[in-house]
C-alpha positions in Angstrom: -33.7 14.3 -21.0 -32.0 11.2 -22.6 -31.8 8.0 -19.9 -28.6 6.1 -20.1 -27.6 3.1 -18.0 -24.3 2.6 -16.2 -23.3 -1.1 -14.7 -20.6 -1.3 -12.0 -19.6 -3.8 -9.2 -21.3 -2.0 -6.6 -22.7 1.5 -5.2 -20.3 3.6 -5.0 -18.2 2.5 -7.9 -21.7 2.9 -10.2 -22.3 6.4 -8.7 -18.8 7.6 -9.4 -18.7 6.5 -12.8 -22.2 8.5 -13.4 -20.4 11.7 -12.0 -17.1 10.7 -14.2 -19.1 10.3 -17.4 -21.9 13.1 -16.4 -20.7 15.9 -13.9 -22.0 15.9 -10.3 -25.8 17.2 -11.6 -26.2 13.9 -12.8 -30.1 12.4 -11.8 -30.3 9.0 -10.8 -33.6 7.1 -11.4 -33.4 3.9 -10.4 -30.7 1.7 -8.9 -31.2 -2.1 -9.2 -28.7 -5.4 -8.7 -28.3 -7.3 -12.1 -26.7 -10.3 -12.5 -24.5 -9.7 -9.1 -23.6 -6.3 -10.3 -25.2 -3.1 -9.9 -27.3 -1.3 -12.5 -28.2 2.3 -12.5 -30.1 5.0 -14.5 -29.3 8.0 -14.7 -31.2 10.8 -16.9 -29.1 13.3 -19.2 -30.1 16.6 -20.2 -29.7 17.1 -24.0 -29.4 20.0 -26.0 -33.1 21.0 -26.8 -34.5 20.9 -30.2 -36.2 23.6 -32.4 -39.4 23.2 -34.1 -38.4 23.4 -37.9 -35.8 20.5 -37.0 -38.4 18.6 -35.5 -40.8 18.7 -38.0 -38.4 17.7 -40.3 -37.4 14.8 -38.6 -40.5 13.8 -38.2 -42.5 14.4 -41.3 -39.6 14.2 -44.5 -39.1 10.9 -46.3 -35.6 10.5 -45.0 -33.3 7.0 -44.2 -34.2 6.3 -40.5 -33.4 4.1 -38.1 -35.7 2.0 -36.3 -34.7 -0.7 -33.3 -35.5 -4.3 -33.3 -35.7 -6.8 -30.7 -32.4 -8.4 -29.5 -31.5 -11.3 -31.0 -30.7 -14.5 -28.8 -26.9 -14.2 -27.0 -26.4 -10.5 -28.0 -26.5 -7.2 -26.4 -30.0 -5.4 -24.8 -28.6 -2.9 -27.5 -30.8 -2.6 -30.5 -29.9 -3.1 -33.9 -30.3 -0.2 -36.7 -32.3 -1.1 -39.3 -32.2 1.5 -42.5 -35.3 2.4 -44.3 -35.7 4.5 -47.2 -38.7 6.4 -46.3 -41.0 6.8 -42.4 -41.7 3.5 -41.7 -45.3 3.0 -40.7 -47.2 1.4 -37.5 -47.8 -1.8 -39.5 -44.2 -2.5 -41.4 -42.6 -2.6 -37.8 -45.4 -4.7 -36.1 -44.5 -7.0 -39.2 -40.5 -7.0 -38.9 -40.9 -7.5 -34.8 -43.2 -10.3 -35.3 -40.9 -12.2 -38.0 -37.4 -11.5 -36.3 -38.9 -13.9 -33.4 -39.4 -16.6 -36.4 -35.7 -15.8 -37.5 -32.6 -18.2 -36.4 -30.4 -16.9 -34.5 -27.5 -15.9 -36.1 -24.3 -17.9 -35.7 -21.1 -16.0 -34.1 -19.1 -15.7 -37.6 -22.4 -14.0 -38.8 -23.0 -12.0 -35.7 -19.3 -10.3 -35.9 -19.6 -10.0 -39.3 -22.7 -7.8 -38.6 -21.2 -6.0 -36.1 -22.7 -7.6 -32.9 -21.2 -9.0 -29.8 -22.5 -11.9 -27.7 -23.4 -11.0 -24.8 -21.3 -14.2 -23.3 -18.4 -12.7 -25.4 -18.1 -9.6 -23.8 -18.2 -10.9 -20.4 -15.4 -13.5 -21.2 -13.1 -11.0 -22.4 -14.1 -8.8 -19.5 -12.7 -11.8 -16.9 -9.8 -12.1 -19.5 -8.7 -8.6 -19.0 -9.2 -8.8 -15.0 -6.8 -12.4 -15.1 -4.8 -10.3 -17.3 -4.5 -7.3 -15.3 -3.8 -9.7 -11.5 -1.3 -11.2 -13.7 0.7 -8.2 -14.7 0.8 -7.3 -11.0 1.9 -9.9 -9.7 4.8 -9.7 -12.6 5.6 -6.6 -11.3 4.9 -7.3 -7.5 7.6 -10.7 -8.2 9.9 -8.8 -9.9 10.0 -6.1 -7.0 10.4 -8.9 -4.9 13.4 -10.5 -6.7 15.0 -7.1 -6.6 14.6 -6.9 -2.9 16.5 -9.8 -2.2 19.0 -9.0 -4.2 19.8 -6.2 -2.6 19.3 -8.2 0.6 22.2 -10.3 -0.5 24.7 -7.6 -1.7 24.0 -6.0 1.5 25.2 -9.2 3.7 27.8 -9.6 1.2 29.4 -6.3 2.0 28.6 -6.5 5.7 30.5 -9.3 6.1 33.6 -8.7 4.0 33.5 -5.8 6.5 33.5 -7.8 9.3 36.1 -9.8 8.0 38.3 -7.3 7.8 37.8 -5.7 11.3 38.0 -9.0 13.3 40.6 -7.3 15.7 38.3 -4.6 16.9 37.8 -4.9 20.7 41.1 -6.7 21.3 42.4 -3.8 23.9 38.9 -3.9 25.7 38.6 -4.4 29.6 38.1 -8.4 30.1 34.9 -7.2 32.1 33.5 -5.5 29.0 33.8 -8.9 26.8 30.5 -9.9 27.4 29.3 -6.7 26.3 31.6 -7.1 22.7 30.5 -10.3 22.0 26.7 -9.3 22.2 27.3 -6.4 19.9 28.9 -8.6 17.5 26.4 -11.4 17.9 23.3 -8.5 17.2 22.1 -7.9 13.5 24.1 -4.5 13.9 25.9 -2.9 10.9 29.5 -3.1 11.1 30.1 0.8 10.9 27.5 1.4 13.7 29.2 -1.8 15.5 32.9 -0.3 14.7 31.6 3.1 16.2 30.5 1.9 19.5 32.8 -0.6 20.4 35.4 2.1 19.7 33.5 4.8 22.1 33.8 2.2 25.1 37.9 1.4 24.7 38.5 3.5 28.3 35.5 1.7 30.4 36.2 -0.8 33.0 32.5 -2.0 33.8 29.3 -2.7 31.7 27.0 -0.1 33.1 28.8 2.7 32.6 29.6 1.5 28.7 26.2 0.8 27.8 25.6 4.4 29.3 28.1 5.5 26.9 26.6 3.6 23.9 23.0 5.3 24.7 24.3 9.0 25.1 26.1 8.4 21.8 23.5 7.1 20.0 21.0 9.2 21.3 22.9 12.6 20.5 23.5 11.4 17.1 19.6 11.2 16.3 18.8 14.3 18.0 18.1 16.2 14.5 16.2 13.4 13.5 12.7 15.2 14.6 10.6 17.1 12.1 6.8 18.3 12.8 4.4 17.2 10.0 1.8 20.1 8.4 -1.8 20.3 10.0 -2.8 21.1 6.4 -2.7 20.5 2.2 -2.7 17.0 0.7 -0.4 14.6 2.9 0.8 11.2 0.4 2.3 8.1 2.6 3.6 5.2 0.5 5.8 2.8 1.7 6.7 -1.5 1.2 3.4 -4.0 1.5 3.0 -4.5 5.1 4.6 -1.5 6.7 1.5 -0.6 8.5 0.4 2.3 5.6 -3.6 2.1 6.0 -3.6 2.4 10.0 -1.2 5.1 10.0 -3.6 6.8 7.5 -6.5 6.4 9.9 -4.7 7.5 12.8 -3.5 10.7 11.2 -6.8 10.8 9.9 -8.5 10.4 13.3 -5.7 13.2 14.9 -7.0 15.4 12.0 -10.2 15.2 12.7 -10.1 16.2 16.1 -8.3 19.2 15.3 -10.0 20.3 12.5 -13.7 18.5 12.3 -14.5 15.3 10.8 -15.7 17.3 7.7 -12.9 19.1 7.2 -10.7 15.5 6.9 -10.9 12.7 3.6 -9.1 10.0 3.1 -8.5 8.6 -0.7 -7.4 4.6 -1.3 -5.3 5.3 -4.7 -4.9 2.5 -7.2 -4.8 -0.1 -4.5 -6.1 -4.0 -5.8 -5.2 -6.1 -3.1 -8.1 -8.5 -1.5 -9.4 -6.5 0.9 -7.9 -3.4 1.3 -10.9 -1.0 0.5 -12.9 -2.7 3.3 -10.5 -1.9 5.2 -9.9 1.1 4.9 -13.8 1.9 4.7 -13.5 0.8 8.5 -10.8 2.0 9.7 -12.4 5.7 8.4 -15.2 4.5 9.8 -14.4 4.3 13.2 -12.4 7.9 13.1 -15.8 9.5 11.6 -14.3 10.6 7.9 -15.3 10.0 4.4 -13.2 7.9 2.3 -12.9 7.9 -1.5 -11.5 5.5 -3.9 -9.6 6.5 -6.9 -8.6 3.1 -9.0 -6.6 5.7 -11.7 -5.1 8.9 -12.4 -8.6 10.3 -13.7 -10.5 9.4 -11.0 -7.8 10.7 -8.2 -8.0 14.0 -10.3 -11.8 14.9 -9.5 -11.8 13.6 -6.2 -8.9 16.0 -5.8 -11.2 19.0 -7.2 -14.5 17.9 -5.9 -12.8 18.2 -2.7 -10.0 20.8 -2.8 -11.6 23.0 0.1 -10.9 20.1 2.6 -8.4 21.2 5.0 -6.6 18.1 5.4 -6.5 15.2 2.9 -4.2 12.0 3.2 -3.8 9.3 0.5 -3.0 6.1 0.8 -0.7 4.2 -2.3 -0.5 0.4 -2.7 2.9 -1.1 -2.0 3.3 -2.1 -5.8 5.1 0.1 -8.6 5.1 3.1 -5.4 7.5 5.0 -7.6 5.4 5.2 -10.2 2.1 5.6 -8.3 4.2 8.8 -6.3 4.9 10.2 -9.9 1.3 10.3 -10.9 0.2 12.1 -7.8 3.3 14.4 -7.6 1.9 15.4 -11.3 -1.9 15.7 -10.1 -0.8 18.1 -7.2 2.3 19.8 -6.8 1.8 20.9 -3.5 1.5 17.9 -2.2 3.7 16.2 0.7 5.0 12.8 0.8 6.0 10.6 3.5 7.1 7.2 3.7 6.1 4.4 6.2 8.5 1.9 7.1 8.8 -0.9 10.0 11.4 -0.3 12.9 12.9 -3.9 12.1 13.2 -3.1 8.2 16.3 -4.3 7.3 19.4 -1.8 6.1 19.2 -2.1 2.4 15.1 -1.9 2.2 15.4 1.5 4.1 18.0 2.5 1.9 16.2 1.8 -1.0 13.2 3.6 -0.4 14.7 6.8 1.1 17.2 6.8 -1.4 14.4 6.8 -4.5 16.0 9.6 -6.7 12.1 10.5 -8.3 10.8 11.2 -4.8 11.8 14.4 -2.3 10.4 12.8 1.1 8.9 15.2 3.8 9.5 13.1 6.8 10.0 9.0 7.6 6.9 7.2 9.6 8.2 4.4 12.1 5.9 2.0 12.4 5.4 -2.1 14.8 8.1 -0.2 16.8 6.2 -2.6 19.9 7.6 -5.7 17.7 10.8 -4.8 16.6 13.6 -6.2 18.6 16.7 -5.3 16.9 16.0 -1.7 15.2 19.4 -1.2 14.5 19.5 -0.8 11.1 17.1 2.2 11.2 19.2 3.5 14.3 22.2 3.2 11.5 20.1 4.8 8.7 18.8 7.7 11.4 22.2 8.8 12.4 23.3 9.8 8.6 21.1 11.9 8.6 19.0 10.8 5.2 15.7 11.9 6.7 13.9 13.2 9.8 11.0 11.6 11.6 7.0 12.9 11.9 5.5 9.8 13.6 5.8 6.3 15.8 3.6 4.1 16.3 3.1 1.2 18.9 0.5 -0.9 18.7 -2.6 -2.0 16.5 -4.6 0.6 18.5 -5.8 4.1 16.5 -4.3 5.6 19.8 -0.8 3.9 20.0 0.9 6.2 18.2 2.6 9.6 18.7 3.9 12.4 16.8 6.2 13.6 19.1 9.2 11.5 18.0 11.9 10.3 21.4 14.9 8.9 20.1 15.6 7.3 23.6 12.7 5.3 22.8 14.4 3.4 19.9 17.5 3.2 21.6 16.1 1.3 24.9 13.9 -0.5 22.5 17.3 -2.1 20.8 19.7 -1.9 24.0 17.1 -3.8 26.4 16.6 -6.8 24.0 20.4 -6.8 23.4 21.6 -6.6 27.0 18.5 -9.1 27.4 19.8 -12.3 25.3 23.9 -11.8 25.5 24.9 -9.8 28.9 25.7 -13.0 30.9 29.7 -13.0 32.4 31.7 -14.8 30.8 32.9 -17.2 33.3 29.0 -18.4 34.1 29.1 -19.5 30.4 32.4 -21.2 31.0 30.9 -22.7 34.2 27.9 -24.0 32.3 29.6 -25.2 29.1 32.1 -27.3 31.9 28.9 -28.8 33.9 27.7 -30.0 30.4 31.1 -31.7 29.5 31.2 -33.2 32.7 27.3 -34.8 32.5 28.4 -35.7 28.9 31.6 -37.7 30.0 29.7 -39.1 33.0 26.7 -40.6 31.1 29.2 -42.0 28.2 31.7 -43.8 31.2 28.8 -45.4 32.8 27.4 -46.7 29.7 30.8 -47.9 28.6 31.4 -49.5 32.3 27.8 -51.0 31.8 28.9 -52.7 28.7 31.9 -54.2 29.9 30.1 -56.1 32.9 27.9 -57.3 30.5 
């Protein structure tokens, strides 16, 4: 056996290097916290060794290597010392004793010898974290950039559009102004807009149009349903924010119901934001399933084989380079299934940009905050082409407000109540109201003015 030592930030990230570097038969020995990190030893078996070799070792005059102390500011690693023949009981008691009279060696010396201080190593370990947060936030900013840009090119078509149908609605009943007006005033696409304004021409009355609008809309997104797989290896990725970790734990928590908690692992892959490993540690937590963490390709890879009889396993990506991190996956294990999680108020150019990613065949599309979207319109536009269908909805902040049984009535009386809501008011109460102000306004300035002049 051969003991080597293993330092990691905490527990489980110093176990799973031991099994990386040794196999899963590796023997721990001891497990202590150094210097806020956590130290363990582990024992290796070693490829045994025959007499006659050991003898020889042993007894022939032979260069050999002996260790020293460390010298001050360098490594617990000891430093070789050659020797020209077996060095005796009495020659190392001497050299031990005099290297503690030495000097300590200065830096130039020290790399010149081939030793790092020990303060060395540990400043260009932080220099490689910085380095690391740095590069992600590069590439986190330069997502972001893009983002908006697309954001702007999108408003920039949508309203030469607009521009260009500024008639529409002219022929419409005067009853069914109201109702025109509060389509044009909602974040609606002009297509989808165009569309409905076009299926109300022959109503006289509101009610019966906004019946209209929901029957249309409605029978559009009836194909828009797809049932997600009880089993294999299920991927969600999605933008920062859009809700992936708790729909992980709730299709976790489903999963686990249906097939056994140990039948059920989650996986956190390659995810470095503040935080997010705690929470996911209890969100699984509370549904009663292990969860792993994979920080690369290498370490997603044996999870993946030390746990390839599990009936159902979910991974969760990081919002950051998700085309990239999909890629890696899709490489690791063909058979597995992606899905993408995106909010119901995620604007018309973000949800074509992520369905429309040309490395990435998507299974299904995961609505999520659909409680605090109030103008979904741009995913009712986006559901009605027909891009992709949708597995799951979810409500709340609950693991049980959510459903996988997908109503596209839902989303429609979700955008329809908050529209008829804030702009269904007759036209002639505004006109009444807008009057009543005028009339205060003149009142108060003709007073003031009469005030004046007795003055």
């Amino acid at each position: 056996m051969e003991l080597k030592r293993i330092i990691a930030r905490d527990t489980r990230a110093a176990n799973e290097k031991a099994v990386a570097l040794y196999g899963p038969d590796v023997l721990v020995i001891s497990s202590s916290k150094v210097r806020g990190q956590t130290e363990l030893i582990v024992a290796v078996d070693v490829a045994p060794m025959n007499t006659e070799v050991a003898v020889a070792e042993v007894f022939v005059p032979t260069e050999k290597t002996y260790a020293l102390p460390a010298q001050p500011d360098t490594e617990p690693a000891s430093r070789p010392v050659v020797a020209t023949s077996v060095a005796s009981f009495g020659e190392v008691l001497t050299e031990t004793m005099m290297s503690h009279k030495r000097p300590a060696k200065s830096a130039k010396a020290a790399a010149a010898e081939g030793f790092v201080p020990a303060a060395s190593l540990k400043a260009k370990a932080k220099d490689d974290m910085v380095a690391e947060h740095e590069e992600r936030d590069l590439v986190r900013g330069k997502e972001i950039v893009q983002l908006v840009r697309d954001e702007l090119a999108s408003l920039r078509k949508e309203f030469k559009l607009s521009q260009q149908m500024a008639w529409q609605g002219a022929g419409l009943s005067r009853n069914l102004h109201p109702l025109r007006n509060a389509l044009q005033e909602a974040a609606i696409p002009v297509a989808l807009r165009a569309l409905l304004v076009d299926s109300i021409q022959s109503f006289e009355e509101v009610e019966p149009a906004l019946d209209e609008i929901r029957r249309q809309l409605c029978h559009s997104m009836l194909q828009s349903h797809v049932d997600m797989a009880d089993r294999g290896v299920h991927v969600l990725a999605g933008p920062s924010g859009a809700g992936k970790s708790l729909m992980v734990s709730r299709l976790a928590q489903h999963a686990s119901v249906n097939l056994g908690a140990e039948q059920v692992a989650v996986i956190s892959f390659s995810d470095q934001r503040a935080g997010a490993w705690n929470q996911t540690q209890l969100l699984s937590a509370q549904s009663g399933v292990d969860c792993f963490r994979a920080t690369n390709a290498t370490t997603l890879k044996l999870l993946l084989e030390e746990h390839g009889q599990r009936k159902f396993i979910i991974i969760d990506t990081p919002g950051v380079q998700m085309a990239e991190r999909v890629a890696e996956i899709a490489h690791l294990c063909t058979s597995a299934q992606f899905h993408v999680v995106m909010p119901a108020d995620a604007s018309q150019s973000s949800l074509r940009r992520y369905l429309s990613t040309p490395q990435i065949q998507w299974q299904s599309l995961m609505i999520s905050k659909i409680d605090e979207s109030s103008q979904p319109w741009a995913l009712i536009q986006v559901l009605t082409e027909g891009h992709v269908a949708v597995s799951a909805i979810s409500r709340g902040e609950r693991l049980g407000d959510w459903s996988r049984q997908w109503q596209v009535d839902e989303l429609v009386n979700v955008a329809l109540s908050h529209l008829s809501m804030s702009s269904l008011e007759p036209a002639h109460e505004d006109m009444r109201s807008t009057m009543a102000m005028a009339t205060a306004r003149i009142t108060r300035l003709a007073s003031q003015h009469a005030g004046v002049a007795h003055d």
